[in-house]
N, C-alpha and C positions, 0 to 999 in steps of 0.2 A: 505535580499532579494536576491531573483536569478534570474536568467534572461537570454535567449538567442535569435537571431533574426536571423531568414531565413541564419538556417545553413543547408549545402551541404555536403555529405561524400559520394565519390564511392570508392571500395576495385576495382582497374582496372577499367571493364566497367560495374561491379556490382551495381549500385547504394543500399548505405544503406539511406541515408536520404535528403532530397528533401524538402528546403524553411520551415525547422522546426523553429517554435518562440513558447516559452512557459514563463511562469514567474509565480513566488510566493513566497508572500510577508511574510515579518516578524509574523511570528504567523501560518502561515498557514500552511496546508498538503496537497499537490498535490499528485494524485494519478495519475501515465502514464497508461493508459491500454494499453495492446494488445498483439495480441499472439505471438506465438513464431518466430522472426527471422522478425519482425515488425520494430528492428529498437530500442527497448528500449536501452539494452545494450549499443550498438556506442554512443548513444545522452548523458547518462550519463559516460562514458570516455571522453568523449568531455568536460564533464561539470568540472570533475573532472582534466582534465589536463593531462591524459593520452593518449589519441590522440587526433592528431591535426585535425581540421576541413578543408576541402577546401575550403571553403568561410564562412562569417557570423561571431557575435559579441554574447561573454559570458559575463554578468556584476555578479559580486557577492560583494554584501555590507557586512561588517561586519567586525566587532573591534578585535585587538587580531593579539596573533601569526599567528593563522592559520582560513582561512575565510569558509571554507568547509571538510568536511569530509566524510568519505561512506566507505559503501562495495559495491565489482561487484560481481557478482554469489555467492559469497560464502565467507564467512571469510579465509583469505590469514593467518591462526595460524601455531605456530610452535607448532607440534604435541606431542613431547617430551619433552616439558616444560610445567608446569604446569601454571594456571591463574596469580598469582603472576608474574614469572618470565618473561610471554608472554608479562604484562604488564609494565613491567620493560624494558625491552628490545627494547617495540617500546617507550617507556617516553624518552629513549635514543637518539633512532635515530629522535624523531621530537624535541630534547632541551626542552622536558616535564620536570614537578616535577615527579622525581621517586621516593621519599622517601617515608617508609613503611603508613606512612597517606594517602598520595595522589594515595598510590593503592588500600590501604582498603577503600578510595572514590571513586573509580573509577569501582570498584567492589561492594559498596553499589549500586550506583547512577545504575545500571542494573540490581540489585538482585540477583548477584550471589552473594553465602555463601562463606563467609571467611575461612573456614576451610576445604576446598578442596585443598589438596598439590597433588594428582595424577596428573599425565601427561594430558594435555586436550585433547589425543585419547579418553581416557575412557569417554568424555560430549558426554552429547546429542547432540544433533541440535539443537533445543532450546538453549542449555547454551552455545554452539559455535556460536549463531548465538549473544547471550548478550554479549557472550566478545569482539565479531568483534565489536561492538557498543561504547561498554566502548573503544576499541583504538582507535575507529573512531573520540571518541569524546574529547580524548587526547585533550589539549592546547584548549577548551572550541570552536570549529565553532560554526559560526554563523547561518552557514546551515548543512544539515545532507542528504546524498542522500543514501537511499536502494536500493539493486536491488535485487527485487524475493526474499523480507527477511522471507518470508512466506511457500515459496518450501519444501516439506519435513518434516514439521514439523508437529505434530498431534495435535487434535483438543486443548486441555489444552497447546500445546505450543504455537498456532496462538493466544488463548485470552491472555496470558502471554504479549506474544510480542506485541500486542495490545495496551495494556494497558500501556506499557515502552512507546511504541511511542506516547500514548495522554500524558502522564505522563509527558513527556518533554517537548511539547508543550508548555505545562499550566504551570510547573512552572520556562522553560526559554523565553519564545517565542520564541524557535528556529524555524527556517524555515526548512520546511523535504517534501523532495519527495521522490515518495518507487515507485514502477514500478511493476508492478505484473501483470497476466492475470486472477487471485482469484476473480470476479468483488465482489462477496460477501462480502468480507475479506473486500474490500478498502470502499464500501458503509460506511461501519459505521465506518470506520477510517477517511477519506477525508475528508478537506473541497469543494474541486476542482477534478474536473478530468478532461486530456486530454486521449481524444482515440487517438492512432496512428495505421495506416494501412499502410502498405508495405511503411513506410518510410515516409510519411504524417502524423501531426496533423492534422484528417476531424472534431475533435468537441474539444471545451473547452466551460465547464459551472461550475456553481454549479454543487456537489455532486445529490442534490436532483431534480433538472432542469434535466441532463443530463437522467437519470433512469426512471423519470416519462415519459417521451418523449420515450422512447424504451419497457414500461409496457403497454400490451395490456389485461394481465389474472392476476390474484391472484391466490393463492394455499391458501385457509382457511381449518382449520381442526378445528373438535368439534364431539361429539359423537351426533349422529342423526341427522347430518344435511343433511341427503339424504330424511329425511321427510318434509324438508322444500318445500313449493306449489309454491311458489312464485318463484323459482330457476326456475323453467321449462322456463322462459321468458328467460332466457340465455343458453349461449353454454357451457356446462360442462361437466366434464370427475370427475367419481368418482375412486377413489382410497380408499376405507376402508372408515375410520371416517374424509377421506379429500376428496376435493373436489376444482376441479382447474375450476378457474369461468370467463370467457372472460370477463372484465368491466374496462373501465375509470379509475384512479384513483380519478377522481370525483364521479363515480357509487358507489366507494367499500364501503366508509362510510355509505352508503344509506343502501346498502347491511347485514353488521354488524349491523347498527338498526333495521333492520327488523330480522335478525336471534334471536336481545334481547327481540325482541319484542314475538316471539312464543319459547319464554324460553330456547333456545339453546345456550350452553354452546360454547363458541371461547375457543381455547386454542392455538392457532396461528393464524395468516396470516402474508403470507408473496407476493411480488412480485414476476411474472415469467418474468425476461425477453428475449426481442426478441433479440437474439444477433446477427442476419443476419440484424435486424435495427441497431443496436448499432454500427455496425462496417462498415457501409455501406457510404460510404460518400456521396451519395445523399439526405441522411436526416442527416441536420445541426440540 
């Protein structure tokens, strides 16, 4: 479990964060939203031990050498060593198992292939972003915090990494927050999200509470569904074989039975949401 309570941080008379309190629990995925210069960053070096806060309390529970781990912006690799050696080197400096088992686990347990000896210049983002992960998770934390581990990387890298992060979940119940402004990416990753705006937590909910509460239209797509009669009672904007349709998330089910009903084929829907509601702190 992590946890922090009405922390304050100004750089001079800059204020970055203002009365911030977040927490989560063993097992779960806290997603921070918000945009750039919001404030994620400071909160997780705060959380990490890297700066100090000006007021407020971090709690972090968890057995073992080391109680948390993370990357900030970017995995911090040495670029002229190869995955082996990169993870050799921090097994080092945190009094890790460095011996050649405990690398080839440490290099399974994120998916990179063992039989890469090039320099980790030559990785992708994706496979830099896995090994920032494997040393993060060096000496087993309890918790695991990302920042923006999603930036940069293309669509087959995001579900990769996805996947590593349910993956650990489920079979450590590690505790993990990742911070990102991807709101996409985090829906189907999170348990939790907090939004943050200029230095303010303005909402924490469920994943699914938070989203439905900011969904005002749907994007459904299917071939012919611009021949559906019953659509004209709503405000829609067609786009080709889609079709963005203003309705409830209580409407949309309705909506979907009656397109099965006059034999039109879904091949998607998905939510549009309002992110001027999302990020607006007069709607909690």
């Amino acid at each position: 479990m992590i946890s922090c309570h009405q922390i304050h941080k100004s750089y001079d008379k800059v204020r970055a964060l203002h009365n911030v309190s977040i927490s989560c629990e063993k097992g779960e995925i806290l997603g921070l939203v918000g945009a750039n210069g919001a404030g994620k960053t400071t909160l997780f070096k705060i959380l990490l031990g890297l700066v100090t806060a000006d007021s407020g309390k971090v709690e972090i529970a968890g057995d073992g050498a080391k109680k948390i781990g993370g990357i900030i912006e970017k995995p911090a690799l040495y670029p002229y060593l190869n995955a082996h050696q990169n993870i050799r080197l921090f097994a080092k400096m945190q009094g890790a198992n460095f011996s050649q088992q405990a690398i080839e686990d440490s290099l399974v347990q994120v998916g990179l292939p063992l039989h890469r000896k090039d320099p980790v210049r030559n990785f992708s983002m994706g496979m830099k972003q896995r090994l920032g992960i494997a040393v993060a998770l060096l000496n087993n934390p309890s918790c695991l915090l990302l920042d923006e581990p999603f930036s940069g990387l293309d669509p087959l890298g995001i579900e990769a990494l996805k996947q590593l992060i349910l993956d650990l979940t489920q079979q450590t119940q590690m505790t993990i927050l990742i911070s990102s402004h991807i709101i996409d990416v985090l829906s189907t990753v999170c348990t939790k999200l907090s939004i943050i705006h200029d230095g303010e937590i303005i909402k924490t909910g469920s994943t699914s509470t938070i989203l439905e509460a900011c969904t005002k239209s749907y994007m459904i797509c299917g071939k012919d569904i611009n021949k559906a009669s019953f659509l004209s009672d709503y405000d829609t904007v067609s786009n080709g074989n889609c079709m963005t349709i203003e309705a409830s998330p209580s409407e949309i089910s309705e909506i979907i039975f009656k397109l099965s009903q006059e034999q039109i084929g879904i091949t998607s829907s998905r939510p549009v949401l309002d992110l001027q509601q999302l990020f607006n702190p007069e709607h909690k």
